[in-house]
ZAMARMAR-801852 format. One record per residue (C-alpha): residue in three letters; x, y, z. Coordinates in steps of 0.1 Angstrom, whole numbers. Layout:
N
{'ala',{X,Y,Z}}
...
This chain:
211
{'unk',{112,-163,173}}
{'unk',{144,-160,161}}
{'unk',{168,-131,178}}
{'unk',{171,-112,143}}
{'unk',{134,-109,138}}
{'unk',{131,-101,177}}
{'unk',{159,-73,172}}
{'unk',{138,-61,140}}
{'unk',{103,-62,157}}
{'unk',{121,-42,184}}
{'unk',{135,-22,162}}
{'unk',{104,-13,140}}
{'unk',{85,5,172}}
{'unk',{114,20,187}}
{'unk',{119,34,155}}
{'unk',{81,46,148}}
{'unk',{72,59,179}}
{'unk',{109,76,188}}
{'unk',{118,83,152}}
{'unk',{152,68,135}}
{'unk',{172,99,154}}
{'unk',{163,95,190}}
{'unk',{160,57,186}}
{'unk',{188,44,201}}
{'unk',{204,10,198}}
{'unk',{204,1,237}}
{'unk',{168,8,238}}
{'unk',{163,-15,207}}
{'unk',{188,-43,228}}
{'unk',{165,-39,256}}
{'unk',{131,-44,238}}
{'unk',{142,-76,223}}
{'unk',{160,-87,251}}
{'unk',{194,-93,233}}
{'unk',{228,-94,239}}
{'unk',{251,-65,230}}
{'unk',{268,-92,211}}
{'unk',{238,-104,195}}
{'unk',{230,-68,183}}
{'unk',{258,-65,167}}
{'unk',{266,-98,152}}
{'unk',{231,-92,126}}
{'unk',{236,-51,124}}
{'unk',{267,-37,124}}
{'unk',{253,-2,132}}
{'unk',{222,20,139}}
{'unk',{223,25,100}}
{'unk',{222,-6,89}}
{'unk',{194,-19,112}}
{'unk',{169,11,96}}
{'unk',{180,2,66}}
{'unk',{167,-32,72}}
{'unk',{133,-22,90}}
{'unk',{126,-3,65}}
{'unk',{130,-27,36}}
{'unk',{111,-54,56}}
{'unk',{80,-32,61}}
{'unk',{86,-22,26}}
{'unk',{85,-55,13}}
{'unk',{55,-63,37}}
{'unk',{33,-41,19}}
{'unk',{41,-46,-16}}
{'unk',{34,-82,-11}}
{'unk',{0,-75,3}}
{'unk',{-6,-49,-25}}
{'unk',{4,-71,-55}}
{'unk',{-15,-100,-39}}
{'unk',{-45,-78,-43}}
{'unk',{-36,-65,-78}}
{'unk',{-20,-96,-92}}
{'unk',{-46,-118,-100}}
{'unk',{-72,-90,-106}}
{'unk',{-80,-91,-147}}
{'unk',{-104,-61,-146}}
{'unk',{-90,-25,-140}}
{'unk',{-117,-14,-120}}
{'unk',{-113,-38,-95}}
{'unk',{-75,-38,-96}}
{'unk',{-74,0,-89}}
{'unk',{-100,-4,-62}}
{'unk',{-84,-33,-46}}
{'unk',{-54,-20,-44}}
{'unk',{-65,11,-27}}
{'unk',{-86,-13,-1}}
{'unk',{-57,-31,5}}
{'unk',{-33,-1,10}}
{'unk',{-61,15,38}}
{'unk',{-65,-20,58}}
{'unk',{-21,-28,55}}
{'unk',{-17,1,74}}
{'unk',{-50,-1,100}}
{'unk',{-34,-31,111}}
{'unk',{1,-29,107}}
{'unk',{7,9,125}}
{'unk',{43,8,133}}
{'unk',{53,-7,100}}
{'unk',{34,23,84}}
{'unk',{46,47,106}}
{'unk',{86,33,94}}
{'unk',{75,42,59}}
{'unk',{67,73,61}}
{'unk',{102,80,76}}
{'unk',{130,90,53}}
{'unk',{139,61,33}}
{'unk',{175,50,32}}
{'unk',{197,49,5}}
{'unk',{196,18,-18}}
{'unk',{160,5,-6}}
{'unk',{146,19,-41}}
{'unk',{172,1,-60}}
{'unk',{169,-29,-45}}
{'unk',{163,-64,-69}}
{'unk',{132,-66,-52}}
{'unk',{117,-28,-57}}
{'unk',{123,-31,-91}}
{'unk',{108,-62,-98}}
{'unk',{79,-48,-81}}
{'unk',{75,-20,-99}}
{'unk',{83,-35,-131}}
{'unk',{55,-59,-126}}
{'unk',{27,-32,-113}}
{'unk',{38,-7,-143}}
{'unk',{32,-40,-166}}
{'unk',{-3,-47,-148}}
{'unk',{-11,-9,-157}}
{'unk',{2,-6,-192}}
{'unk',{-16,-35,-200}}
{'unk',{-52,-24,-194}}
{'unk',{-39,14,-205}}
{'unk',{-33,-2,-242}}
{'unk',{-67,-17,-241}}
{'unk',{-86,15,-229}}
{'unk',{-94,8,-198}}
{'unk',{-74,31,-178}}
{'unk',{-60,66,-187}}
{'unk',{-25,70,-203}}
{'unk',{-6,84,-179}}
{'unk',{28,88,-167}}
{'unk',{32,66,-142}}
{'unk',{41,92,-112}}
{'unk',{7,108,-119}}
{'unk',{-8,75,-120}}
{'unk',{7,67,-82}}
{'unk',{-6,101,-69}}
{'unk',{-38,98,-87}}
{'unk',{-41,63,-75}}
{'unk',{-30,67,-41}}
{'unk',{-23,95,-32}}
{'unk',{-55,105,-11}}
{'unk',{-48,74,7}}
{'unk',{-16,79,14}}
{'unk',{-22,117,31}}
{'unk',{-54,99,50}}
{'unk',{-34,75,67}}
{'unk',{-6,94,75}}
{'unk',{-27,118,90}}
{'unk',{-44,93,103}}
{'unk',{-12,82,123}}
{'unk',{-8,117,135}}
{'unk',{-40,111,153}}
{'unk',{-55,142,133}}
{'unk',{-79,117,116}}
{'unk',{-104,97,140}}
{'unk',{-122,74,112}}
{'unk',{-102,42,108}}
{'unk',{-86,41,70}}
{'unk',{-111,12,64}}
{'unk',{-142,33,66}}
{'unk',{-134,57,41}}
{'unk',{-124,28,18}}
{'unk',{-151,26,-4}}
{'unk',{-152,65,-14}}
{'unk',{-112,65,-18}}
{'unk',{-114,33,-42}}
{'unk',{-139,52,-61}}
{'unk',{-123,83,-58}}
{'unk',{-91,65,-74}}
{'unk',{-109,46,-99}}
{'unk',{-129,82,-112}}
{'unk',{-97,94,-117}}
{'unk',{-77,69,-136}}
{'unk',{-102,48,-159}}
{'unk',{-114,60,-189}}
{'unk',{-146,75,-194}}
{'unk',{-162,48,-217}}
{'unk',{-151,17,-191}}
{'unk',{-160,39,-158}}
{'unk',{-185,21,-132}}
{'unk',{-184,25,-98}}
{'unk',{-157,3,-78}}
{'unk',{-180,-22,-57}}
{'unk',{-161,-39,-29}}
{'unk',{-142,-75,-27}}
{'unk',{-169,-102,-36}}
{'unk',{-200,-80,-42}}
{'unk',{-212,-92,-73}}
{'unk',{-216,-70,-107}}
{'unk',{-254,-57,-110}}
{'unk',{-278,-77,-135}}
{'unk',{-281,-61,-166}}
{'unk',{-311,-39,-175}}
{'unk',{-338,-52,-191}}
{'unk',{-348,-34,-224}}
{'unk',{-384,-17,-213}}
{'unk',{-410,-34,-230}}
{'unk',{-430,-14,-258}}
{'unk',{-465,-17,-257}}
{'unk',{-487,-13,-287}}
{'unk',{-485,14,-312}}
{'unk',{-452,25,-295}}
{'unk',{-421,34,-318}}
């Protein structure tokens, strides 16, 4: 492994478990086992090096959540995906998780890469909003609405205040998501990754002299 992404690996638990204030860059050096020169010739300061763990677990997870939303042409199991995908990200990727619910640093949400991102996902939305799908919203309720039981699960989950894993409770949070932003004529329940859509109902058969 390269010393950079040794210094940011460091750099991402030293950060999660001491939090970006107590952190401090020796500890970091030591982790990764680097150089003082090494340190510095990639990150000029403490700064800098959050502002780059950040954006690398940032970028990390939308990749995983527009993988999972991306390709999905039906709402329902775009919104529920999503939410799936958002619950298992951080079950397995702690410290990352733990970085992002730190204070983010200035110029992350500006970034070329954050926009495109959200340009693309507001897209994805608007697009199955204009065909009925899913509610009209403004798209800061939509992000609570979608995941914002999630969210305060895992991060209280990462507290340890939460024993379940996030992955248990996925099926009941992509549901819960899903209730809340598709319409009522399009609404089924969200059925997890691969589980195939129930066979339709056949018309009961009317026996004679029936109506």
């Amino acid at each position: 492994m390269k010393i950079r992404d040794r210094l940011l690996l460091a750099a991402e638990r030293q950060f999660a478990e001491r939090g970006a204030l107590e952190a401090t860059l020796t500890q970091i050096r030591d982790a990764a086992g680097a150089s003082v020169g090494a340190l510095y010739h990639h990150f000029p300061d403490k700064a800098e090096l959050y502002r780059e763990v950040w954006a690398h677990a940032l970028a990390d997870y939308q990749r995983h959540f527009w993988s999972a939303l991306g390709d999905s042409a039906d709402a329902g199991a775009g919104i529920a995906a999503v939410v799936r995908v958002h619950l298992r990200w951080v079950t397995e990727n702690q410290y990352r998780a733990m970085v992002l619910t730190s204070a983010r640093p200035p110029g992350v949400r500006t970034s070329e890469s954050n926009r495109e991102f959200m340009t693309n996902v507001t897209r994805w939305y608007r697009t199955h909003a204009g065909y009925g799908t899913v509610r009209d919203l403004d798209l800061d309720l939509v992000y609570a609405l979608w995941l914002g039981p999630a969210q305060e699960y895992t991060r209280q989950w990462l507290g340890g205040d939460m024993r379940s894993a996030p992955t248990t409770v996925a099926d009941e949070l992509a549901a819960a998501a899903w209730s809340a932003l598709g319409t009522d004529s399009h609404k089924r329940p969200a059925k997890p990754p691969g589980q195939p859509d129930p066979a339709p109902r056949k018309p009961a058969r009317r026996t004679k002299g029936t109506r």
